[in-house]
C-alpha positions as CSV (number, residue, x, y, z in Angstrom):
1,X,0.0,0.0,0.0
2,X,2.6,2.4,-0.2
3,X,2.9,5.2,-2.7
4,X,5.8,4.7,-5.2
5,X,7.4,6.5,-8.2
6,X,7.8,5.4,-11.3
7,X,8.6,6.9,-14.8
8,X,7.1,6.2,-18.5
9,X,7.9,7.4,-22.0
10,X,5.9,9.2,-23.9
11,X,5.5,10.0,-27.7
12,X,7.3,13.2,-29.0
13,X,8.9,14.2,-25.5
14,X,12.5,14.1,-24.7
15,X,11.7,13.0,-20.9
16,X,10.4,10.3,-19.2
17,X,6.8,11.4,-17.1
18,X,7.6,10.4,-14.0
19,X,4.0,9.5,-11.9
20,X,3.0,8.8,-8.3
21,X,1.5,5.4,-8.4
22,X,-0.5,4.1,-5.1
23,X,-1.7,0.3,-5.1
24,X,-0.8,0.2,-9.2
25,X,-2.9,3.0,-9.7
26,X,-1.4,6.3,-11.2
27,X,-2.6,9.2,-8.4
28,X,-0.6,12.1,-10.0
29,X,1.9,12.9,-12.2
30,X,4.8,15.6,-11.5
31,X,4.7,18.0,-14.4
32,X,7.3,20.0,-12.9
33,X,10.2,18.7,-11.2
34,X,12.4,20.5,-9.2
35,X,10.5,23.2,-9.2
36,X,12.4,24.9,-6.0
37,X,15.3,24.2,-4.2
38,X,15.4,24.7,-0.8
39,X,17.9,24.7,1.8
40,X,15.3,22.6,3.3
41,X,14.0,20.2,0.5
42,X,12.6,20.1,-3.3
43,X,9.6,21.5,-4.4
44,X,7.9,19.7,-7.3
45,X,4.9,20.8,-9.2
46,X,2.1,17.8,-9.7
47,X,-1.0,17.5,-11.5
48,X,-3.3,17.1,-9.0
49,X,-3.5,16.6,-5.2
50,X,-2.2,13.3,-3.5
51,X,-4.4,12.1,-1.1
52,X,-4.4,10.1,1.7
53,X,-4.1,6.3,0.6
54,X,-8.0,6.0,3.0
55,X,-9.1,8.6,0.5
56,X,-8.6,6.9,-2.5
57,X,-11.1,3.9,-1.8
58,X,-15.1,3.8,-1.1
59,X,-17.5,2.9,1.8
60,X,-18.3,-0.3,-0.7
61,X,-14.8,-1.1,-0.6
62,X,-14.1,-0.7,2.8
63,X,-17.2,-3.1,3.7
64,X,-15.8,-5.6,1.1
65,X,-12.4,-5.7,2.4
66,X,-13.2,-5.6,6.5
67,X,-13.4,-9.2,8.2
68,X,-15.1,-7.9,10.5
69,X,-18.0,-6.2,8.9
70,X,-18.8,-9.3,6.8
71,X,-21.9,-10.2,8.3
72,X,-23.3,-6.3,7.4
73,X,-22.2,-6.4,3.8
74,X,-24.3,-9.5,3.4
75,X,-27.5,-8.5,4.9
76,X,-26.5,-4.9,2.9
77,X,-26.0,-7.1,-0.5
78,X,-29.4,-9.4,0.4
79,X,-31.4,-5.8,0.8
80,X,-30.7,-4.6,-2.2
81,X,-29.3,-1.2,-1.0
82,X,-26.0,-2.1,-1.9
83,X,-26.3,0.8,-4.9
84,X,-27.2,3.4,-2.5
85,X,-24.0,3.7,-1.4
86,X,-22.1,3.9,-4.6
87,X,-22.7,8.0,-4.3
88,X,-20.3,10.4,-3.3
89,X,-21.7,11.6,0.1
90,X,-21.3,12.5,2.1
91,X,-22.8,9.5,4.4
92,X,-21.9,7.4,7.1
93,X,-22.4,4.0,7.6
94,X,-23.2,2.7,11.2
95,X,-21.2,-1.0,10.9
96,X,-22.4,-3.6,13.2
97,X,-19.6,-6.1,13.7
98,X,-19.5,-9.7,13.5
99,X,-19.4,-10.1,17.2
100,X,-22.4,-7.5,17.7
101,X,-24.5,-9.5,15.1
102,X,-23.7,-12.3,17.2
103,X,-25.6,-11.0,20.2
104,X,-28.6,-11.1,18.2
105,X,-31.3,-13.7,18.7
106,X,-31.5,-16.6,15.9
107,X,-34.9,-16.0,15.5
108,X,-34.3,-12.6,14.3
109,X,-31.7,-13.3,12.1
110,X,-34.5,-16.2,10.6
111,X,-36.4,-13.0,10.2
112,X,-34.4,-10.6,8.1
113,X,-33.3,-13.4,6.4
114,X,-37.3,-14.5,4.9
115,X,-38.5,-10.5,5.2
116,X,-37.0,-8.4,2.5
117,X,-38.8,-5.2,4.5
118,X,-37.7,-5.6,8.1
119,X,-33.8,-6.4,6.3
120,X,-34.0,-3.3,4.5
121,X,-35.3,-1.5,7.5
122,X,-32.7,-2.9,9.4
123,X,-30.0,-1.7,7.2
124,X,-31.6,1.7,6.6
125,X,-31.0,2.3,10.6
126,X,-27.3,2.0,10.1
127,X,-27.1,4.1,7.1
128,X,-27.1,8.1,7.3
129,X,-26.8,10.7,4.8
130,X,-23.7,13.1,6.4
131,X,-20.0,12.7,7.1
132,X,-20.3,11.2,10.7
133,X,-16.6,11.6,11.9
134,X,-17.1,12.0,15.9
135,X,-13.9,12.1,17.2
136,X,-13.1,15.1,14.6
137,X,-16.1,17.0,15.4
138,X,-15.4,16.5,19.0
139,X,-12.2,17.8,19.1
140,X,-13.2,21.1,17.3
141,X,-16.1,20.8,20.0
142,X,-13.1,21.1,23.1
143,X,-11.3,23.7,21.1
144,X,-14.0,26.0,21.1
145,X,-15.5,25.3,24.4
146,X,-12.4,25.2,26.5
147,X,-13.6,22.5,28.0
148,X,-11.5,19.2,27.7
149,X,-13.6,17.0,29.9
150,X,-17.4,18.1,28.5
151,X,-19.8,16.1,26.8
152,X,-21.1,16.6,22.8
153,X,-24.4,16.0,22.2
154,X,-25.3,15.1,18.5
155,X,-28.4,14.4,16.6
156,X,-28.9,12.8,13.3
157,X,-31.9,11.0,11.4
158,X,-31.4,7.7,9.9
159,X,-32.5,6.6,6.4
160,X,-35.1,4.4,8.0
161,X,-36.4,8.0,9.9
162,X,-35.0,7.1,13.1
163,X,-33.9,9.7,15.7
164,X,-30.1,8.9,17.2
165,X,-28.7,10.7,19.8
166,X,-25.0,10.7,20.0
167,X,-23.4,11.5,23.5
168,X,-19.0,12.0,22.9
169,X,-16.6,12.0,25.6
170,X,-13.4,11.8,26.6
171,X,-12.7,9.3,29.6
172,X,-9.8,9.3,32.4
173,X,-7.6,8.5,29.7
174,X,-8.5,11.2,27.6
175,X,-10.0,8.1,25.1
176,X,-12.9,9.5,22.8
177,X,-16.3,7.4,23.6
178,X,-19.5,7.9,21.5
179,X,-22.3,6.2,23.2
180,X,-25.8,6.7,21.2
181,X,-28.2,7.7,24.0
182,X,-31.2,5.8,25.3
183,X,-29.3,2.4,23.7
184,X,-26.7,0.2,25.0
185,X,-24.7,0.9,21.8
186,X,-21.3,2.3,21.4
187,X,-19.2,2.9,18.3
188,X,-15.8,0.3,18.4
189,X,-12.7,1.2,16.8
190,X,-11.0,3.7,14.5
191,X,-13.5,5.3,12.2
192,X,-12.7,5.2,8.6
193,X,-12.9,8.4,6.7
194,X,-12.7,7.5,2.9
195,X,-13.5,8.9,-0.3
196,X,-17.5,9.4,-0.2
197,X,-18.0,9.0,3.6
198,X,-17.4,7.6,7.1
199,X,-17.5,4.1,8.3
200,X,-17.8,3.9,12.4
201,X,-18.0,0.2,13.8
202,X,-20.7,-0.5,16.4
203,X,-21.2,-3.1,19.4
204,X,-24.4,-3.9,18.7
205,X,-26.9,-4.1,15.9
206,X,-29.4,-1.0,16.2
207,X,-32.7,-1.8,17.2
208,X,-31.6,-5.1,18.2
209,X,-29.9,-3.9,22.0
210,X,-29.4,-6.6,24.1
């Protein structure tokens, strides 16, 4: 996954283009090098902006790729809302782990698995149409309060028209905790903040709190 340089010939010039190439993909191109000299370093002048290797995949690809979100991307596949997030946000995608699907009764996995409604409305509770990215927006939220130790309170609406309260913190540790309010929910792990949105992984499967 790292970004490497390479150099190709083209046609009619007397110079190799020499491109910045991330998992065999071509991300930019230096049109000018050595732009500057500095006593500090080179400048180079490059065709477009490189961007952080996250930035350069989807939310799709992110749910393909993630052991751990498996069980989602199937029920997300068997919905048939799969093609609503091929947009490019911004949206967020509440991911129930494995493990948090696994704290779900049998019988209402049987259900979502024979119900083509109550799956998609299942999915549709995980799925919101903004850039989620708490522990961002709770870090701006300290730097203009003051107040390292207070508490962000967020709203959003689901796609299924659902209400979720988000309460942030910081613990003891100064660790950022997002606990949506009123459920025994919390979002797990590091989110991930890719090209057309935010993934954040969850402990439990909303609507299913045990």
């Amino acid at each position: 996954n790292d970004i490497t340089i390479s150099s190709r010939n083209v046609g009619g010039q007397s110079h190799p283009l020499v491109d910045i190439v991330h998992s065999n993909q071509i991300v930019a191109t230096i049109l000018t090098p050595d732009a500057a000299l500095r006593l500090n370093g080179v400048v180079h002048v490059v065709s477009q902006p490189i961007l952080a290797p996250s930035l350069l995949v989807s939310v799709l690809q992110v749910l393909q790729s993630t052991a751990e979100f498996s069980t989602f991307y199937e029920y997300l596949q068997q919905s048939g809302l799969e093609g609503a997030l091929q947009n490019p946000g911004p949206q967020t995608v509440l991911v129930p782990t494995n493990e948090a699907f696994g704290l779900v009764s049998q019988s209402t996995h049987n259900v979502w698995r024979s119900n083509g409604n109550a799956l998609r409305e299942m999915v549709k509770r995980h799925l919101l149409e903004e850039n989620l990215a708490v522990e961002a927006l709770y870090k701006r939220h300290v730097v203009a309060s003051g107040e390292g130790n207070s508490t962000l309170e967020l709203s959003v609406h689901s796609l299924a028209g659902a209400l979720l309260r988000i309460n942030v913190m910081s613990d003891e540790n100064n660790l950022i905790k997002a606990m949506i309010e009123n459920k025994n929910v919390s979002m797990v792990g590091t989110a991930f903040i890719v090209s057309n949105g935010v993934l954040q992984g969850l402990n439990r499967v909303l609507g299913s709190e045990t």
